[in-house]
C-alpha positions in Angstrom: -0.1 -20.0 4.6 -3.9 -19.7 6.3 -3.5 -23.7 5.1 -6.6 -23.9 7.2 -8.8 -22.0 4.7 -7.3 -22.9 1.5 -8.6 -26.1 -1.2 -6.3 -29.2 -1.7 -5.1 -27.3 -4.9 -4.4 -24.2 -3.3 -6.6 -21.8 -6.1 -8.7 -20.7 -3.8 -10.3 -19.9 -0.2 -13.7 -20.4 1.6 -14.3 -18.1 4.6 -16.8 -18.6 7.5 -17.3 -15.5 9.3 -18.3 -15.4 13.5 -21.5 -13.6 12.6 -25.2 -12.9 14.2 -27.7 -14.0 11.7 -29.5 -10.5 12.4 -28.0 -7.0 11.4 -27.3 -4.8 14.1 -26.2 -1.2 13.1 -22.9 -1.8 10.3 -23.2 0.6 7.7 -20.7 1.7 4.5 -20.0 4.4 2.4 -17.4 4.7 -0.2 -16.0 7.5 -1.7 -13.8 8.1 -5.1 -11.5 11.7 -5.9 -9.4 12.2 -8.8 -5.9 13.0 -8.1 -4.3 12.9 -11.5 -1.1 15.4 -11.6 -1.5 18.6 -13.9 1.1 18.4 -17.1 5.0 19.5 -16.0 5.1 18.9 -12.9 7.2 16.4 -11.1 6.7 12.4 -10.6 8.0 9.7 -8.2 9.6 12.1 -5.9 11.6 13.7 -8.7 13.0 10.4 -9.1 11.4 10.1 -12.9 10.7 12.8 -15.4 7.2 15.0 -14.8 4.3 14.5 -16.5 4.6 14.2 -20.2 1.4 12.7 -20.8 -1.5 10.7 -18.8 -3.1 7.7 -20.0 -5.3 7.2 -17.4 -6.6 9.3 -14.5 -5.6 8.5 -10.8 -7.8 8.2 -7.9 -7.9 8.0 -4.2 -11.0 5.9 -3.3 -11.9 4.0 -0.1 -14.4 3.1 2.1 -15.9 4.6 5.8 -17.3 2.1 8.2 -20.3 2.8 10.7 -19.5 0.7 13.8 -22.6 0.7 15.4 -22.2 3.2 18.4 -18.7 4.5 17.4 -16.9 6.8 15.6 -16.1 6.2 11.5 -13.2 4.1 10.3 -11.9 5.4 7.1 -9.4 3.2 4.7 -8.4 4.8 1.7 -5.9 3.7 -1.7 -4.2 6.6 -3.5 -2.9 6.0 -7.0 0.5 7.6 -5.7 3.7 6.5 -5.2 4.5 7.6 -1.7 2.6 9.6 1.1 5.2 10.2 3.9 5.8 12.2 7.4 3.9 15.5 7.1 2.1 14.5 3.7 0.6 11.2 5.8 -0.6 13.4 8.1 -2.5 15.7 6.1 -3.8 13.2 4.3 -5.1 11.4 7.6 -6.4 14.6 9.1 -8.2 15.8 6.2 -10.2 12.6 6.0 -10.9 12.4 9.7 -12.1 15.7 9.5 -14.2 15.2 7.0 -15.6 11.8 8.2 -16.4 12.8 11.6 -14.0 11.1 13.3 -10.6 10.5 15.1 -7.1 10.6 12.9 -6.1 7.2 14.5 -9.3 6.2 12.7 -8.1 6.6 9.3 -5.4 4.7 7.5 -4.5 6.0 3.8 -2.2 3.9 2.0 -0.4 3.9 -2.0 -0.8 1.5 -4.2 3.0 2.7 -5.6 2.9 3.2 -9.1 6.0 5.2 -10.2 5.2 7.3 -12.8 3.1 9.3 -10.0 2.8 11.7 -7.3 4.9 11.5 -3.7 3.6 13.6 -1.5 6.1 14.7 1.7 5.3 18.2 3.6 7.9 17.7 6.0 10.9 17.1 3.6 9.6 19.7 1.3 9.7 22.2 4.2 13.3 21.5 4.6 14.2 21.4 1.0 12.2 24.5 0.4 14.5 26.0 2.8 16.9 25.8 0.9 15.6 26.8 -2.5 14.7 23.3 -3.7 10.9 23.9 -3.0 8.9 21.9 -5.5 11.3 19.7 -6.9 9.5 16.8 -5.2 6.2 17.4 -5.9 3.9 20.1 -7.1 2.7 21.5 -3.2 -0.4 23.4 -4.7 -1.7 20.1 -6.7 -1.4 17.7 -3.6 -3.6 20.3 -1.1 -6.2 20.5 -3.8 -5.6 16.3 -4.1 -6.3 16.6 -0.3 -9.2 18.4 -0.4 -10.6 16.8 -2.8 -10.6 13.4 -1.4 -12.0 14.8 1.6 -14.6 16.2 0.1 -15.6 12.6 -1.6 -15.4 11.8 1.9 -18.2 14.2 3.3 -20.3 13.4 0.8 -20.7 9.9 1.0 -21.8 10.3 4.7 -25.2 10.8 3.3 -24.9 7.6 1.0 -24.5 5.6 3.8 -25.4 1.7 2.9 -26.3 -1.1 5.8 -24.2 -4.2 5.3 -25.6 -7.2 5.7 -23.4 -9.7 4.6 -20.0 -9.8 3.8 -18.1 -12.1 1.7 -13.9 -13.1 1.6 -12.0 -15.3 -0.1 -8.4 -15.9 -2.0 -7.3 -16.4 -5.6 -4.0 -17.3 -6.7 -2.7 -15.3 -9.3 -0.6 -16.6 -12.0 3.0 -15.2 -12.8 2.8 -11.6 -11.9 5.3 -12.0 -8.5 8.6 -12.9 -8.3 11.5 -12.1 -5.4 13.8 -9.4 -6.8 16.8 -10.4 -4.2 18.9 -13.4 -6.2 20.6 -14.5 -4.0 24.8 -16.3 -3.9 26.0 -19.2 -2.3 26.7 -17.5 0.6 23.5 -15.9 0.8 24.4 -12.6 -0.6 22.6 -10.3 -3.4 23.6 -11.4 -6.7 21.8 -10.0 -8.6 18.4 -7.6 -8.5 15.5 -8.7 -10.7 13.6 -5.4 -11.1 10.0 -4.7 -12.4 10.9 -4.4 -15.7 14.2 -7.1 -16.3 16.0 -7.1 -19.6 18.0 -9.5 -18.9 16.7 -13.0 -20.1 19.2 -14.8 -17.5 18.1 -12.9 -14.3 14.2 -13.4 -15.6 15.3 -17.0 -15.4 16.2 -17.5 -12.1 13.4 -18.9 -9.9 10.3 -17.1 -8.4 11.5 -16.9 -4.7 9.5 -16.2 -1.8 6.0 -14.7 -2.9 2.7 -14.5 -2.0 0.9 -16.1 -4.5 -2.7 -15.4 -3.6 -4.6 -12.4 -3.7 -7.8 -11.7 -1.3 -11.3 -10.2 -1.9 -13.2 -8.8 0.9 -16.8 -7.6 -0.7 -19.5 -6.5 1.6 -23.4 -6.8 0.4 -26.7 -5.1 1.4 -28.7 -8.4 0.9 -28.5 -9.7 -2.8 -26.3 -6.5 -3.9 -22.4 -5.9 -3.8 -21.5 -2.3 -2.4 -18.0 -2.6 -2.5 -14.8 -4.7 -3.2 -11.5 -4.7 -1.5 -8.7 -6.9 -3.0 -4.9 -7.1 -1.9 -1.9 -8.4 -3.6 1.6 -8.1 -3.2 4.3 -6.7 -5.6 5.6 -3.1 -7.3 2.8 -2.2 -9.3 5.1 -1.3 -12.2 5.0 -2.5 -16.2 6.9 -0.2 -18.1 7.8 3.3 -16.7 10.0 6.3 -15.7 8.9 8.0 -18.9 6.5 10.8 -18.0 3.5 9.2 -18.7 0.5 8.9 -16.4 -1.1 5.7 -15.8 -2.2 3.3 -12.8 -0.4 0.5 -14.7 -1.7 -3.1 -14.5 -3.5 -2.6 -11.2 -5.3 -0.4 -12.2 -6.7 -1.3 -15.3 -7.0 -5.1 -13.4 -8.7 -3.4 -10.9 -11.1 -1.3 -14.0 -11.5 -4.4 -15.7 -13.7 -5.9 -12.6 -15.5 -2.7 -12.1 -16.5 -2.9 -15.6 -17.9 -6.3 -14.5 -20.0 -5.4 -11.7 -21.3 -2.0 -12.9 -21.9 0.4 -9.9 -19.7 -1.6 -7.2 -16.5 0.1 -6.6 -13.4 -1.7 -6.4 -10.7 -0.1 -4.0 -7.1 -2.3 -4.2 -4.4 -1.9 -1.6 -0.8 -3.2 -2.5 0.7 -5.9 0.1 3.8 -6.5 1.6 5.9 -6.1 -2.2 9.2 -4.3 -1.5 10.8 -7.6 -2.8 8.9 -8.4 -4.6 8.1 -7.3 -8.5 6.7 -8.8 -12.0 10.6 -9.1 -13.3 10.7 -12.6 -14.2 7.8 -12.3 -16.8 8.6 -8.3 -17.9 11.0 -7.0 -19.9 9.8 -3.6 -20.0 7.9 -3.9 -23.4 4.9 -1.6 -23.2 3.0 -5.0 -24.8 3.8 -6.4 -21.3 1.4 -4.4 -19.5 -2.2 -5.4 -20.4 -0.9 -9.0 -20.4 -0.2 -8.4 -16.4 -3.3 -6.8 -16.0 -5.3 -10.3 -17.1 -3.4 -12.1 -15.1 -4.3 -9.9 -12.1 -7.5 -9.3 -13.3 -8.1 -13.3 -13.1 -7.0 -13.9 -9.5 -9.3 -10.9 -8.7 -12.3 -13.2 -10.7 -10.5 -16.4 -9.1 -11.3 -14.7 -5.6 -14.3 -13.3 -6.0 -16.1 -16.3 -7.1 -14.3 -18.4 -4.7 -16.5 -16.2 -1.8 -18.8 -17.4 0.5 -21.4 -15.0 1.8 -22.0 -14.7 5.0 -24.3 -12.7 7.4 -22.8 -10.3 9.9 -23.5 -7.3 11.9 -22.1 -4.7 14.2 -20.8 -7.1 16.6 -18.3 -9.0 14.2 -16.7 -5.3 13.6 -13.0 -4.4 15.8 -10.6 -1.3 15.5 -7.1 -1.7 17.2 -3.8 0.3 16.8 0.0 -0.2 17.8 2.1 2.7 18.4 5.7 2.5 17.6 9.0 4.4 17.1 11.1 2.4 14.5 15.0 2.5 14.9 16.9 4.2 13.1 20.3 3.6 10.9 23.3 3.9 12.4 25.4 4.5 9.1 23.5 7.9 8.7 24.6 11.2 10.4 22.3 14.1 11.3 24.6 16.5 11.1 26.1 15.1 7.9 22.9 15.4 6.2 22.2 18.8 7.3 25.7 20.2 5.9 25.1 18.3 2.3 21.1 19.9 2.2 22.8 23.0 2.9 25.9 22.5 0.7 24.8 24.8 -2.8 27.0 23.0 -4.6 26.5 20.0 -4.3 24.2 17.8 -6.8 20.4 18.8 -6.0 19.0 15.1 -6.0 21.9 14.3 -3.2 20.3 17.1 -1.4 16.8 16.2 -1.9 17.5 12.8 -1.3 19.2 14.2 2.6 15.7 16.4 2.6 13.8 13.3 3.0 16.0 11.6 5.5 15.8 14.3 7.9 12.4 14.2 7.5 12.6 10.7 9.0 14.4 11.4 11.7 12.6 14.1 12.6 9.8 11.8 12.9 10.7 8.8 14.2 9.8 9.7 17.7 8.2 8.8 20.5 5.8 11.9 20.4 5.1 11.3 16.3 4.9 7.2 16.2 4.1 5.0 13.4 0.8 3.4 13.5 -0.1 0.1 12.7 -3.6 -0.6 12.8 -6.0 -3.7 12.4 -10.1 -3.9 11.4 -11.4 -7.4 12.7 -15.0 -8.1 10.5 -15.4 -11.7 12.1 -12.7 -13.9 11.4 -11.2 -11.2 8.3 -8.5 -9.0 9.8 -7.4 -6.0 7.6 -4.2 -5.0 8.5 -3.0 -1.6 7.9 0.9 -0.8 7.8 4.0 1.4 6.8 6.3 1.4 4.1 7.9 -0.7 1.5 7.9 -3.7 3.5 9.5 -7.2 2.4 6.7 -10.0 1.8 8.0 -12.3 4.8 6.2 -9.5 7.3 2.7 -10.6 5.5 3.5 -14.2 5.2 4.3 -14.3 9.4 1.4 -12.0 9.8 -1.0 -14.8 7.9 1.0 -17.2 10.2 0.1 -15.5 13.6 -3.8 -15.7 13.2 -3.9 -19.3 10.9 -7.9 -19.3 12.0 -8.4 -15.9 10.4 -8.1 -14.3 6.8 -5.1 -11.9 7.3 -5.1 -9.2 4.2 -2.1 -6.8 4.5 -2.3 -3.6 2.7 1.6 -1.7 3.4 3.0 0.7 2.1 1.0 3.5 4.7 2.8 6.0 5.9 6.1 6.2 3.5 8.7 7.8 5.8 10.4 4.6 6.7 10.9 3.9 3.1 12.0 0.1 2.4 11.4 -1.6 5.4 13.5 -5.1 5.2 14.1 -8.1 7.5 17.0 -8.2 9.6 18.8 -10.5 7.7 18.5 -9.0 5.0 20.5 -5.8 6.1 23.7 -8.2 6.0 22.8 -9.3 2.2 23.3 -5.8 0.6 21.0 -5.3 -2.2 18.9 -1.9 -3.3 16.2 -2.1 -0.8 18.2 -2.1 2.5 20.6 0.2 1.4 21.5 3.4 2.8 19.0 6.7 2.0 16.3 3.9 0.7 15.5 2.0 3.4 15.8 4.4 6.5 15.0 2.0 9.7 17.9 -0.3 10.7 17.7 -3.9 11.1 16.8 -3.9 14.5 13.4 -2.5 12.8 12.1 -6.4 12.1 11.7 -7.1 15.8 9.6 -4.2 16.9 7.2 -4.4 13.7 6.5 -8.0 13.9 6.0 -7.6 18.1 3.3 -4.5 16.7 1.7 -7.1 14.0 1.5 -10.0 16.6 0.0 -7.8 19.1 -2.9 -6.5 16.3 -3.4 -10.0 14.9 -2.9 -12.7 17.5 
């Protein structure tokens, strides 16, 4: 992929920016909240027990652009699993709110670790309803999350920093990703290689279809770093489901480097990894986890001090967004779900689980789109978009722009849950079945026409 950009070897990138050798009016600021999750209350959607313990805070952190002559851009990574529906859009409107600026300006995404926060309003309205309020997630914690980043937000405004210089580049990172589909004969699921495989035979099978590099987008006042952005692809997870608090190998990959550059804040978004996951070299040992984190941690170094800075200014700097309404499943009923989240008897994480898939139907119209959006800095396009999408989306998105550094940060709004290819609907498997991934597989046609028209 990008084969244009890349060394003989493949370790690394070099990126020449379309820049003025004069700055013209681009100016930063970045902003950091802490949204760790008070003890008790629940993790992962419910999915996982609540808090037990935390070993390590969470944060939401990101960066506001200054287009010279425009409103702010806002992107911001949450140390949650899942920000959905009504909970995106809180999320989005608190921080355009608080940056000045328009909600279509403002893209938050998760970096999914699981033993952390979801945050849905819409499907906690219906399952509160129905006397399941709270089950998902602690409602009073996530407005005080909210308003908390926000306020990060406002108060950077008058730290703003001119950028003079920005500087990309790609690392490949050493044996963190691997596909979890295994795939039969006949081009089937065989097997799933989760995050955390026991299983020495299914950690054996081959890597699969990854994106092995990860990419660094740094912007500079000058000789000084203000900020770091980095994206890689896979689930996030070392060891989990146990209560305990932590931003896992990403985030102490992503610590380890600010501890490196004192004073520059890192801010990582999570690629195109619904297939993907670290199961071919994790078992689940706890030991497992700082041993992923070096790895990551090296591909971040790898990527940084492959880099070439550049000069650039107001002109180089591009907002777009696509609007779409992502089809649905036909295998799930409205009504059907409506009777079971009604239904008092029957189990409450069947209900929940109905809660949430309403939610997404609700929304999935043409009056409450998803939206994909894309910041051009030269020739680096960021690319914002939803779900827990399969890695091929990111691989054809760097394919669409081969004259261009494509970095894809998904998992955005989290309605749509998994979001596969449309193959892959046909291959069974966990993340294209029914209640987890919630589009159809008509859904691969109408994203990738949204990418292409954002990228090409």
């Amino acid at each position: 992929m990008n084969g244009t950009f890349r060394t003989l070897y493949g370790t690394c990138t070099f990126l020449l920016l379309l820049a003025s050798p004069a700055f013209a009016g681009f100016s930063i600021s970045t902003f950091k909240a802490d949204v760790t999750p008070p003890l008790g209350t629940p993790l992962c959607g419910g999915g996982v027990p609540p808090v037990k313990s935390i070993t390590d805070p969470l944060s939401a952190r990101g960066v506001v652009f200054f287009p010279d002559g425009e409103k702010p851009l806002v992107l911001c990574a949450v140390d949650w699993v899942g920000i959905g529906n009504g909970g995106y859009h809180a999320w989005r409107e608190a921080l355009a709110k608080a940056a000045a600026t328009e909600v279509d300006r403002v893209a938050v995404h998760v970096l999914h670790q699981h033993d952390a926060p979801f945050c849905d309003f819409s499907a906690e309205t219906l399952a509160e309803s129905v006397g399941l309020g709270g089950e998902m997630f602690d409602v009073p914690f996530a407005r005080t999350a909210i308003a908390n980043t926000a306020q990060a937000v406002a108060e950077s405004l008058s730290s703003r920093q001119a950028v003079s210089h920005i500087a990309a580049g790609e690392g490949i990172v050493h044996h963190i990703a691997s596909n979890r589909r295994i795939l039969d004969d006949a081009g089937k699921v065989r097997v799933t290689r989760w995050t955390a495989t026991g299983d020495p035979l299914v950690r054996a099978e081959p890597v699969g279809t990854i994106d092995p590099f990860l990419k660094s987008v740094s912007f500079w006042d000058g000789e000084i770093p203000l900020a770091v952005l980095t994206y890689y692809a896979t689930h996030p997870q070392s060891h989990y489901g146990k209560g305990d608090v932590t931003t896992d190998f990403v985030g102490m990959a992503r610590q380890a480097r600010e501890d490196a550059l004192p004073g520059v804040l890192h801010i990582h978004f999570n690629g195109a990894g619904g297939n993907l996951g670290a199961g071919k070299w994790n078992d689940g040992a706890p030991e497992n986890r700082p041993v992923l984190a070096k790895k990551l941690e090296a591909g971040m170094e790898r990527a940084w001090k492959c880099a070439e800075k550049v000069p650039v200014d107001a002109t180089t700097l591009d907002w777009k967004t696509r609007s779409l309404v992502l089809p649905g499943r036909e295998d799930i009923d409205r009504n059907h779900e409506e009777q079971l989240l009604a239904n008092e008897t029957a189990n409450d994480g069947q209900r929940l689980r109905s809660a949430m898939e309403l939610a997404w139907m609700n929304r999935s119209t043409p009056e409450d789109p998803i939206v994909l959006s894309r910041l051009r800095i030269g020739t680096v396009q960021l690319l914002q978009l939803p779900g827990e999408l399969f890695v091929e989306y990111q691989l054809n998105a760097q394919d669409m722009a081969p004259e261009s550094m494509v970095c894809v940060a998904a998992y955005g709004d989290y309605g749509p849950g998994y979001i596969g290819t449309e193959i892959s609907y046909g291959q069974g498997g966990y993340e294209t079945a029914k209640y987890v991934a919630h589009c159809g597989p008509g859904v691969e046609k109408v994203l990738m026409d949204g990418i292409a028209a954002l990228v090409r």
